[in-house]
Structures are given as structure tokens and as C-alpha cells.
C-alpha positions as CSV (number, residue, x, y, z in Angstrom):
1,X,0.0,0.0,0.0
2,X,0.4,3.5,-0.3
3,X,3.6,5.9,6.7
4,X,4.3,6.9,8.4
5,X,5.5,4.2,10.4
6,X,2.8,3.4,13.1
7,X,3.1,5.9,15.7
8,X,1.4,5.2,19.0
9,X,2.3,8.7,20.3
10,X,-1.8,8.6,21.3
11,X,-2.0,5.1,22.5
12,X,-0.9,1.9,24.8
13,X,1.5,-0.8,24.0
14,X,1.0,-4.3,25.8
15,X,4.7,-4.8,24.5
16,X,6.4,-2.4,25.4
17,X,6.3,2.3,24.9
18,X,4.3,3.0,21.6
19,X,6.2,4.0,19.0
20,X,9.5,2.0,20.1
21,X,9.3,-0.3,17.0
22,X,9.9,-3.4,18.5
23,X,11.7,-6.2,16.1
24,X,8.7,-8.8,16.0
25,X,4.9,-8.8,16.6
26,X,2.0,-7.2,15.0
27,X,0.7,-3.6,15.2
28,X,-3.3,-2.5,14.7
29,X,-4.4,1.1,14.1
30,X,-7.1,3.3,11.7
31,X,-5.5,6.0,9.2
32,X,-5.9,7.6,6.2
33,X,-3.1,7.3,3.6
34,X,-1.9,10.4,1.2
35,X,-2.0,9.7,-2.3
36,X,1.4,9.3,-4.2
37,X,1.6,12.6,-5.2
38,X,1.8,13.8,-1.5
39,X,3.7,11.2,-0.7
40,X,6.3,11.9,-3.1
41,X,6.1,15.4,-1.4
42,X,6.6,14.6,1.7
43,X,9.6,13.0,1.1
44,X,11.0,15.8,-0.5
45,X,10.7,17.5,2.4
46,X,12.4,14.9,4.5
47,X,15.1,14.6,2.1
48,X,15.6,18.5,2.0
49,X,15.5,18.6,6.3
50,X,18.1,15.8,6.3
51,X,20.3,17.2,4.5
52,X,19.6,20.6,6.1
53,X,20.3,19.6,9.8
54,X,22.4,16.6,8.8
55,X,20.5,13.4,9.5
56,X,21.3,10.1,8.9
57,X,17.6,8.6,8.8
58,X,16.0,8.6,5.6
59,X,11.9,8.6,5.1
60,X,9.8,5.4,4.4
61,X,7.7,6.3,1.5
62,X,6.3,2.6,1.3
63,X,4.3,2.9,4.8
64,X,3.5,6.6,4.8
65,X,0.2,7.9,6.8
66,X,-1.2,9.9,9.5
67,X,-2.7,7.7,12.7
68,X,-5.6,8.6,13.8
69,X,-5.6,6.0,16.8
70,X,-3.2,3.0,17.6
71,X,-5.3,0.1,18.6
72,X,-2.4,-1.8,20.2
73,X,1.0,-4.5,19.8
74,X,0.9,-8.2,19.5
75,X,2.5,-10.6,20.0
76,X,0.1,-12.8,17.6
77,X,-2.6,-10.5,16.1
78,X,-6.4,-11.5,18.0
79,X,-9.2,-12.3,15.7
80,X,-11.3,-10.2,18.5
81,X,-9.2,-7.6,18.2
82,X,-9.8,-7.1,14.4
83,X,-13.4,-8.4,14.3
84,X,-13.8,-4.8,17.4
85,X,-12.2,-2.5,14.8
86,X,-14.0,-3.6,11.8
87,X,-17.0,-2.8,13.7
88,X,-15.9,0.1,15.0
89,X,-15.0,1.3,12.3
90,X,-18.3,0.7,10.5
91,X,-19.5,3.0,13.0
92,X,-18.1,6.4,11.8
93,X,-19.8,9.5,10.9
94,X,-17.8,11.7,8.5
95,X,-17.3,13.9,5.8
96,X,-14.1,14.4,3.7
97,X,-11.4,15.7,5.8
98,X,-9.1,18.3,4.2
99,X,-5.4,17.9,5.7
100,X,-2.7,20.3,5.9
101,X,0.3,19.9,7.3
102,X,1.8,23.3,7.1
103,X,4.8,23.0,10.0
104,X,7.8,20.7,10.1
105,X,9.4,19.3,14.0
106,X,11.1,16.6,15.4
107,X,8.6,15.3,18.7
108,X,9.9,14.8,21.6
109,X,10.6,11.2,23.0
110,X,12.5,10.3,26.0
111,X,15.4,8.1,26.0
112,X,14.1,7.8,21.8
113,X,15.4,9.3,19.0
114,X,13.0,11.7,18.0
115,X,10.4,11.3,15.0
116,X,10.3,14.0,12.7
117,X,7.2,14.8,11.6
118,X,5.0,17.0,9.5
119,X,1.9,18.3,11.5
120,X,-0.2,21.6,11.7
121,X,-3.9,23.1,12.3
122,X,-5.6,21.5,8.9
123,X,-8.5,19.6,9.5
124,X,-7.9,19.3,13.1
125,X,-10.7,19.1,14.8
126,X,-12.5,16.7,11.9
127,X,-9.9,14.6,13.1
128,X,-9.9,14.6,16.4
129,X,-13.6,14.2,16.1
130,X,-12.8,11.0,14.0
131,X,-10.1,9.9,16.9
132,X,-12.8,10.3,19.4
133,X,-15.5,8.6,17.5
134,X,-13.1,5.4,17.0
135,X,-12.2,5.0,20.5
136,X,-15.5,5.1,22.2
137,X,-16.3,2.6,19.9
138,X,-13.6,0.5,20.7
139,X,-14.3,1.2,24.4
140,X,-18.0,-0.1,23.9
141,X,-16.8,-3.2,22.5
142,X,-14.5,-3.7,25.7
143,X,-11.4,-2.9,24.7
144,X,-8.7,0.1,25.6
145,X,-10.1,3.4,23.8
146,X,-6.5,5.0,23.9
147,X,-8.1,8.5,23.5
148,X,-5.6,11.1,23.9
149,X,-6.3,14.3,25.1
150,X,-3.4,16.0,23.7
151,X,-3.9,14.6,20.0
152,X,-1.8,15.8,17.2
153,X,-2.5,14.8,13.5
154,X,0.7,14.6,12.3
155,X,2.8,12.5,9.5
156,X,5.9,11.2,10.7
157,X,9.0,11.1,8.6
158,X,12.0,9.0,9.6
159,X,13.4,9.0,13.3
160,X,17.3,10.1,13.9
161,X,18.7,11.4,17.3
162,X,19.4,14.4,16.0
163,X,16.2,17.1,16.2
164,X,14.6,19.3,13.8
165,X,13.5,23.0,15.6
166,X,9.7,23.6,14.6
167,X,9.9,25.3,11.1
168,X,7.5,26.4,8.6
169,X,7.0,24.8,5.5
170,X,7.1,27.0,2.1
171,X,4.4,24.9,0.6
172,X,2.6,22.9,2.9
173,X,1.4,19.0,2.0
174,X,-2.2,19.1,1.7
175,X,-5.2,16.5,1.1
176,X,-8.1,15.4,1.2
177,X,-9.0,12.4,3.6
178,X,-11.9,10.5,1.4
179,X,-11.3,7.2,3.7
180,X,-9.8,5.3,6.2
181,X,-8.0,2.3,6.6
182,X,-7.3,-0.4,9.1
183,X,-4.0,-1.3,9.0
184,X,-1.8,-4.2,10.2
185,X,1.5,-3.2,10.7
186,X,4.0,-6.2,10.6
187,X,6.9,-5.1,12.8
188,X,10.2,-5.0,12.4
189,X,9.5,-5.8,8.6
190,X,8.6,-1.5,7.1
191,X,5.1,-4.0,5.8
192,X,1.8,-2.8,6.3
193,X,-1.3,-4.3,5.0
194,X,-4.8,-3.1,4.6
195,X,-7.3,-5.1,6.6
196,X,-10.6,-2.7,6.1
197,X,-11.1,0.5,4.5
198,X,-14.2,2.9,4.9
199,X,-15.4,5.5,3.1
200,X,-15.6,9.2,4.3
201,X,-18.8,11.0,2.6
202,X,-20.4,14.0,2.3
């Protein structure tokens, strides 16, 4: 498919920090994907940063895409676990969302080298609407909702230990959300794979 490398920034881990990119197990989590054109863009932009502050890292075009909320790692991936998001996310209520990402940073992460990441105002608060919407329904069906109240859309590049001050982007990387996916994220492995995909209408 069309990541941002899964970043659980929002959410719980049973193995371990989210966002540490364990070697082995299984990763679940809703997001929409840019199209290739964006994508192409964004790496640009990471390939112009890198250069600029001298990082080693370079970005992962192949999993490119902006989480809207981790469901959680596996060890082995649970058929409950899938058969909860698939209904969940048969659940949502939305229009097209149009993203921007108009601001380029590295996030801070303890101990972690720091993601760099594209983020900004764009679309928001569809998508924190969106973020909410997916994890009460995950909560209903019994399992951790891994709202977070300080949720930041944002598309994350590559990870190196240097850090990228906040700057703003000439042209910023825009879209328009039309769906989202549920993806499996094999770790260790840069492979993700499309398990359900909904539609976002008017």
C-alpha cells in the first residue's frame, strides 16, 4: 500500500512504549493514507530537512500515513481484536477531511530518537472528532479506547537522534481524507497491510 511508520504517540503498548518499533509482533491502528503525489512530497521535504540539519535517517515512503488512533501491539494478532475495529469502524460518521500539514518538528521522545514529523492546524478538529468517534467505539466493544487528550494529526517522517527546531513549510502538504484504513502493521518488517477501508462521505 500507499507511513508513516505506526506511531502510537496517542495510544498503549502491551509490549512495550508506543512507538518503540519493537523487532517482532503485529501492530493495529485506523489512518488515512496520502496519495502518491503527497507522498512523493513529503519525502521531499524529508530529504531536504536531512540534509539541512544533517541526519542520517531517511523517510519510508512505502508505509506513509497519519494515525488517527493505535489500537495496540501483538505478539500474535487477535481475531477479536480485528473483528472490534472492523466494527468500530463501520461505526463512523464523517465527511471528507481536508489535511494540511503546514509545520515541520522533530517530537519529543524520551530516552528515543525523536520522530520528525510534518503536522499543523488543517482539518484538526475533523480529526480529532474522527479519533474520538473510533475510540468510544472500541471502548464499547471492551477494549482500551486510547483516546488522547493531547492529539496531534501529524505524518511522521523517519526518526534520527538528531532534532529538527519547529519550522515552517514553504508549501505545505495538503489533502483530502476521502477514507480510512485499518491497518496491520507487521513489525520490524517496514510491511503494512490493509485489513478494512471505509469510506468518508459528504
Amino acid at each position: 500500500m500507499n507511513q508513516i511508520s505506526f506511531d502510537f504517540e496517542d495510544g498503549r503498548s502491551r509490549r512495550g512504549r508506543p512507538g518503540e518499533n519493537p523487532s517482532g509482533g503485529h501492530r493495529l491502528f485506523f489512518a488515512p493514507c496520502p496519495p502518491a503525489a503527497v507522498e512523493r512530497q513529503a519525502g521531499s521535504i524529508g530529504d531536504d530537512y536531512g540534509k539541512t540539519f544533517s541526519l542520517s535517517a531517511k523517510p519510508r515512503l512505502t508505509t506513509l500515513h497519519m494515525t488517527i488512533i493505535g489500537i495496540d501491539d501483538y505478539e500474535e494478532l487477535p481475531g477479536d481484536a480485528i473483528f472490534a475495529a472492523c466494527q468500530a469502524g463501520a461505526t463512523v460518521e464523517s465527511a471528507p477531511i481536508a489535511i494540511t500539514f503546514d509545520r515541520i518538528m522533530s517530537f519529543r521522545r524520551e530516552g528515543k530518537a525523536p520522530p520528525l514529523v510534518l503536522c499543523g492546524e488543517g482539518g484538526r478538529k475533523a480529526l480529532t472528532r474522527l479519533h474520538v468517534q473510533l475510540g468510544v467505539s472500541m471502548h464499547n466493544a471492551g477494549f482500551p479506547h486510547n483516546i488522547g487528550r493531547n492529539f496531534k494529526p501529524h505524518m511522521t517522517l523517519l526518526y534520527d537522534r538528531k532534532a529538527v527546531p519547529p519550522t515552517r513549510l514553504d508549501t505545505p502538504v495538503s489533502w483530502t481524507a476521502s477514507e480510512f484504513l485499518l491497518i496491520h502493521s507487521v513489525l520490524g518488517k517496514t510491511e503494512h497491510r490493509i485489513i478494512d477501508r471505509w469510506p468518508l462521505l459528504s
